[in-house]
N, C-alpha and C positions, 0 to 999 in steps of 0.2 A: 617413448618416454614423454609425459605431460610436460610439458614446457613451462608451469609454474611451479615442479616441482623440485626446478634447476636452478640457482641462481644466476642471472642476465651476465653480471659483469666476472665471473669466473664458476660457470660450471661444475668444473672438475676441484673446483677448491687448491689449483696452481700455488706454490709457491716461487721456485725462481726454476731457473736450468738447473739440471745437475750435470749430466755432461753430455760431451757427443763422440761416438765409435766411429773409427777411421779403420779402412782394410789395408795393410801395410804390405808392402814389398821386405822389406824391411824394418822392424820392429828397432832396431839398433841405430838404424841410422835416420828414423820418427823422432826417437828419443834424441838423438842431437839435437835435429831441427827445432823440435819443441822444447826442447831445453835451453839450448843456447842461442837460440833467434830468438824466440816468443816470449823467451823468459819464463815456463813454466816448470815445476818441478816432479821429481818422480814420489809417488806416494806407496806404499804397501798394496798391492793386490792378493785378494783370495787366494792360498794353494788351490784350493779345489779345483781350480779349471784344469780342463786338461789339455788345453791350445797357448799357445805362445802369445805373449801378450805383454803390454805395460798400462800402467795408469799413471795420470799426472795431474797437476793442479795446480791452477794460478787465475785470478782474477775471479774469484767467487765460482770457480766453475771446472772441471775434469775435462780431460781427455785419454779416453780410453784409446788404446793404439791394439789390434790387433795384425795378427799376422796370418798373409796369405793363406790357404792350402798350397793354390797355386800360384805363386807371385807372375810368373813368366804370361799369364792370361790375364794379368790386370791391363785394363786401356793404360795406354798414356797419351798423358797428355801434355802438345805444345806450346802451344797458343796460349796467350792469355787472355782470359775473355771477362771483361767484368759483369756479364749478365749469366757466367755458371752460376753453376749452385755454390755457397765460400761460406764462412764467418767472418763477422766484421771484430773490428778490436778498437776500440778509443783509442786517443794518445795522445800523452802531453804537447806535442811538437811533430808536427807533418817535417820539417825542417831536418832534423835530430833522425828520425826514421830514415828518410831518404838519403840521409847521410852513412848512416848505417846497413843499409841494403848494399850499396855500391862497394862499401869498405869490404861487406862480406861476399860479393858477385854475384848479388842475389836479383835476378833480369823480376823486373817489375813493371807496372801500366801505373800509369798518371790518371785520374781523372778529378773532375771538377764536375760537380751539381750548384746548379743556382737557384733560389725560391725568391721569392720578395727579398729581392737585395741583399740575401744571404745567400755564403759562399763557402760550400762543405767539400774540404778536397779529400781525394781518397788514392792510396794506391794500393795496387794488387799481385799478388805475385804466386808462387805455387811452394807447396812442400814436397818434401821428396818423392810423395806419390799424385801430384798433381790435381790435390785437393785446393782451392783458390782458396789465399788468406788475404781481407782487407785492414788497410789502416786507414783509419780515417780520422778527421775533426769534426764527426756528425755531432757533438753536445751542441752544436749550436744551431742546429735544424730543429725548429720547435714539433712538438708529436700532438699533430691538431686531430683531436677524434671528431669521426662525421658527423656526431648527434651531441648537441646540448650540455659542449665540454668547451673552456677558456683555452686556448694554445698553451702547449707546456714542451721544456727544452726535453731535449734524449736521455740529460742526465739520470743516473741511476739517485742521486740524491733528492732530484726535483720527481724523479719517478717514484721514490717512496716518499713524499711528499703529499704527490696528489693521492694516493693511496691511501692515504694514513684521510685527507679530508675527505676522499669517498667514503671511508670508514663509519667519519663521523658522521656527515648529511645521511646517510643511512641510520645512525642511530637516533638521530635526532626527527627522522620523518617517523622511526619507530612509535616515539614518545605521544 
């Protein structure tokens, strides 16, 4: 592929996530976790499949839950480790979450990152098949690109922000 045939800043012409496929032990009891932990809801999926499955949605974004062939061969996992592989999730209040974890027995890791004097705490914890979920307060870790970009916060608001003015410095170098 010619490399100026691509556009630099989104290739594939990206719009957002749509969702992410999790292999379940358990489809029924994904769907609690992600329903009543995570706050996500159940949506309509396809008859056509012919595997056991759910779909859900919350925060601009699905989660598809599939189920095992063979649940009994799935790893588990005990440990929690904050350098697996996880989704991160915002949140109004680190406070509020960690409050809520505990009420529900939900064993979770503490962490804390520091940049230039900012301080993004996160904690992590597992779903019923030991997929890492984070909560964090990363809106306040700025998203510094390596090349010939101002520091910009995580938020999704400040992210279609600077989007919206790459937009336009591109139509305007057009002119």
């Amino acid at each position: 592929m010619k490399k100026d045939s691509v556009s630099v800043g989104n290739p594939l012409r990206l719009q957002s996530v749509n969702h992410i496929s999790l292999i379940c032990r358990s489809v029924e009891e994904s769907i609690h976790f992600y329903q009543n932990v995570l706050g996500f809801f159940p949506i309509r999926r396809p008859g056509s499949f012919d595997f056991d499955g759910a779909w859900l949605f919350g925060y601009r974004m699905g989660i598809h839950l599939l189920q095992a062939d063979n649940p009994e061969n799935l790893p588990k996992k005990k440990e929690i480790n904050p350098k697996d592989n996880h989704i991160s999730f915002q949140c109004e209040s680190m406070g509020t979450v960690e409050k809520k974890l505990k009420e529900m027995d939900i064993d979770y890791v503490r962490a804390t990152v520091e940049e230039g004097g900012i301080q993004v705490d996160q904690l992590f914890f597992h779903d019923p098949d030991g997929f890492m979920i984070e909560i964090c307060n990363c809106d306040s870790l700025p998203v510094i690109p390596l090349v010939g970009e101002m520091a910009r916060s995580c938020s999704i608001v400040n992210l279609e922000k600077m989007q919206t003015q790459q937009q336009i410095q591109k139509m305007l170098q057009q002119l």
